[in-house]
N, C-alpha and C positions, 0 to 999 in steps of 0.2 A: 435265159441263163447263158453266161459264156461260160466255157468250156479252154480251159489253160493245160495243155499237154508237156509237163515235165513226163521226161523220161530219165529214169536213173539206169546205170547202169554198173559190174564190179568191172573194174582198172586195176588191175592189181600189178606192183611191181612181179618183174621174174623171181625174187627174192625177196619172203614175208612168212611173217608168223604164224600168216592165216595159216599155208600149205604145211601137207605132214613130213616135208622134208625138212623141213626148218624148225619144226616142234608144233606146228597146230593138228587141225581134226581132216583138213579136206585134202582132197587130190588140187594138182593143180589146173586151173582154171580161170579165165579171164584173165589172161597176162596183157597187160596195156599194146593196143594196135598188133595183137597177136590174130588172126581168123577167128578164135575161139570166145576171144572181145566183141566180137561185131554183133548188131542186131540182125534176126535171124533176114535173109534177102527177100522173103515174102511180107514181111511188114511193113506195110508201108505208112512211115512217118510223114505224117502232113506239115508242111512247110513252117508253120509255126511254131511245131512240137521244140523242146527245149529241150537237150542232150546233157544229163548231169552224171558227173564218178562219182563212184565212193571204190572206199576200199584200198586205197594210195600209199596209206601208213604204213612201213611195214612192221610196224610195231603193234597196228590195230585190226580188229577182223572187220570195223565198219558195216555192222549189217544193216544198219537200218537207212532209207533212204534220206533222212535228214543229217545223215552224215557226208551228203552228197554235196559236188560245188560245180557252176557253170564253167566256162572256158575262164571266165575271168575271174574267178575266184569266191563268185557270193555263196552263198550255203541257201538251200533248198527252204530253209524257216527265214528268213530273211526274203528271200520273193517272193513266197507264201504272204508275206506280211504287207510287200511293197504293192501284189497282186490284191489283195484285198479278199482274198481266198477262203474262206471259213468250213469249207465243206470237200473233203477227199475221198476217192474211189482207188482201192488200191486190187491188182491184180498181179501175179508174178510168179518168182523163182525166190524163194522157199517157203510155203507158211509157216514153217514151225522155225525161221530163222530173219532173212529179210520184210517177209510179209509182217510178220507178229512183230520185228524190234520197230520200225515203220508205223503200225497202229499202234502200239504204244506210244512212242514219239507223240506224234501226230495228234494224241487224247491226254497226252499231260500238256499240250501246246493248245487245247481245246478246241481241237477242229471237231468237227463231225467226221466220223471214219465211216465209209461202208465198203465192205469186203466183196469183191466180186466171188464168190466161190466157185465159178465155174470157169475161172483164169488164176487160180491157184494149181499149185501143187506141191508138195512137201517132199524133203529127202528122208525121215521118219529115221535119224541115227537109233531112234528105239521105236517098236510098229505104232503108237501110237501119238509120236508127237506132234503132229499136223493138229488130230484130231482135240488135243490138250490144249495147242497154240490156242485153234477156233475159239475154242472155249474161255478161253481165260479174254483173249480182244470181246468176245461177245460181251463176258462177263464186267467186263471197264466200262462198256459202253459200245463199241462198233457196231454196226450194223449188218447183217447178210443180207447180199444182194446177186443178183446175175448180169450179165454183160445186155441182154436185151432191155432190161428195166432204164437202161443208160440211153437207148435207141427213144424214148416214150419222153425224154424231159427235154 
């Protein structure tokens, strides 16, 4: 099985709709080529990994990783397609917002989703919506899975 490492990440201009200064829900975060952009310095990305934004618009909140584009502009469903990819693992920052718009994406586009859940974690604007997101990706179809069941294929 090969193993194709996109990584998404938010780029968010200084000025967007996401942030609650400008009218959205969040604090500010991930401002493009800010420290707070960078992946964390312990990770370490294997040479082939693919470095994708979202989040650019500042018109849009962008949450799902197929809202995402390379250096050169292609969209994350479009290399998906060009890769030959039918089956994703997704692991991150937010379930109940990036994770879940992502597996949804991802299962109207009819990949196979399986959810890491032990590389999640959710910001719960209400205590329960991580646990609501899980459910509803379960309920489409995705799958739950752990990060070591990935070490086994």
């Amino acid at each position: 099985m090969l193993f194709w490492k996109p990584n998404t990440r938010d780029w968010h201009p200084k000025v967007t709709k996401h942030f609650e200064q400008f009218g959205g829900v969040w604090p500010v975060h991930c401002v493009e080529g800010s420290p707070g952009a960078m992946f964390h310095p312990d990770l370490e990305l294997p040479k082939e990994a693919l470095v994708m934004s979202k989040g650019m618009d500042p018109e849009k909140d962008s949450y799902s990783a197929f809202h995402a584009i390379d250096s050169s502009g292609m969209a994350l469903k479009n290399l998906l397609k060009i890769f030959g990819v039918t089956e994703i693992y997704i692991g991150g920052l937010a379930t109940d917002y990036c994770v879940k718009y992502s597996a949804l994406d991802a299962l109207k586009d009819g990949l196979e989703v399986s959810i890491l859940t032990d590389a999640i974690a959710g910001v719960n604007l209400q205590p329960e919506d991580s646990s609501v997101a899980l459910q509803e990706m379960i309920s489409l179809g995705a799958k739950k899975t752990i990060s070591e069941e990935l070490r086994k294929i």
